[in-house]
C-alpha positions, 0 to 999 in steps of 0.5 A: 470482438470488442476491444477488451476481449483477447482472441480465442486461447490467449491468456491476459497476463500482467507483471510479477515484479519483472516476469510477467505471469497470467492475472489469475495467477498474480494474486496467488503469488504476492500472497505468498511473497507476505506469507513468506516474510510477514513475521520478520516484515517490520524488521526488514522494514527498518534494516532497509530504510534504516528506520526512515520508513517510520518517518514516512508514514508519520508524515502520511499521518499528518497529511491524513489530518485524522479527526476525533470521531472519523472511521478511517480504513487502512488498506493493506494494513498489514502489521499495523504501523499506520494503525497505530498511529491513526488511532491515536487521532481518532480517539475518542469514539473514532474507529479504524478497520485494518484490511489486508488481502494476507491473514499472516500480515493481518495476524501479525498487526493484531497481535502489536495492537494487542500488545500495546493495548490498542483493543477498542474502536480497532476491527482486522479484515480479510479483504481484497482492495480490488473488491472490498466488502464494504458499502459506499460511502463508509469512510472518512478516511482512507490510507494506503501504505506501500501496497497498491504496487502489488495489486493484480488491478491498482485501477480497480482498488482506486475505484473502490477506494473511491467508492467506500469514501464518504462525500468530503472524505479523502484518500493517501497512498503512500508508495516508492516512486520515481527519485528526482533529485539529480544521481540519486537514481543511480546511487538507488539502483545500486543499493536496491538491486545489490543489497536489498535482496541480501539482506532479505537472504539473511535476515528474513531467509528468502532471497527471491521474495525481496527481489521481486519487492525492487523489481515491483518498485521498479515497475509501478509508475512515477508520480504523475502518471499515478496522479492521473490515475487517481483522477481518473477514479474520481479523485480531485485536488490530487496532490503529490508529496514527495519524501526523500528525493522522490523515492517515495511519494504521498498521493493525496486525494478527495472525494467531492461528489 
């Protein structure tokens, strides 16, 4: 048995939020979750950061220093926040693919493009980060906001990533994190875990989605480790960002070779 194989009749698992569950059935699962939410998704979105979120993903933008002319890839695309802002800076003759794993979020996206004009040098795409069908080297630009924290193998979507990079191409995650000022995690947990899955009952009617959402935040790494995961991807000159406290945080990376 090598070390990558499990004994006979055991199942691999990995976690859902704080329950763990088998890796076949994770997938399945945070569909659901986005499925369950995609159309109240933006307004939650602003109820729970209090419109910050915005701010966040402006910031990711500037980092991303998109150019006229490049073809970006945003993954997790969802309902198209990043999009929007992206394509701005790309026109004229740039493009963007918007991916999502959730046709709900995906039809949510195109419908806000369409409604804000945004028709041309725009494509949607049903796709799994963890094998994405796109060949190498198609990008110069690749962002990633507040989705690789539910993927089964966030190892997997770095590699990909990667891969779909162009050589001199660079990559931002956008994602929660680990809050560094000093009280403030105590001050987080209490509204995360008391208020967030309240408003989630109220407001977009599913309680146990937004629960599992803090539960997810809670279990994906802090920022260093997460720096040396991208690196061991591939990625160099990693650098962190991080945005209020810490409780968010901007992974920057680039594809040299």
């Amino acid at each position: 048995m090598t070390e990558h194989e499990l004994p006979e009749g055991e199942v691999s698992t990995t976690h859902f939020g704080y329950q763990e569950v088998p890796e076949a059935e994770k997938e399945k699962l945070v569909r659901g979750v986005f499925s369950s939410v995609a159309s109240r998704y933006d307004l939650m979105n602003d109820l729970m950061s209090l419109g910050v979120h915005r701010l966040w993903k402006r910031y990711t933008v500037d980092l991303a220093r998109p150019r006229r002319g490049e073809r970006a890839l945003d993954l997790a695309g969802g309902t198209g926040d990043l999009a929007i802002l992206l394509h701005k800076r790309l026109q004229p003759g740039g493009s963007i693919v918007v991916s999502d794993i959730n046709p709900e979020m995906l039809a949510v996206g195109e419908k806000r493009l369409a409604d804000k004009g945004i028709l041309s040098g725009v494509e949607f795409v049903e796709a799994n980060a963890e094998a994405l069908p796109f060949a190498d080297q198609q990008f110069d630009l690749v962002t990633l906001a507040f989705g690789i924290r539910n993927m089964t193998h966030p190892e997997r979507a770095l590699a990909e990533i990667y891969r779909v990079l162009k050589i001199g191409g660079r990559a931002l995650i956008l994602e929660f994190s680990h809050p560094r000022w000093p009280g403030l995690q105590q001050i987080y947990d209490l509204y995360s875990f008391n208020l967030l899955p309240k408003i989630g009952e109220i407001v977009a009617k599913d309680r146990d989605s937004y629960q599992y959402l803090v539960e997810s935040i809670r279990r994906f790494p802090d920022q260093e480790t997460f720096r040396m995961m991208m690196e061991d991807a591939g990625f160099a000159r990693v650098d962190v960002h991080n945005l209020s406290g810490g409780i968010v945080a901007i992974h920057r990376g680039f594809r040299l070779d």
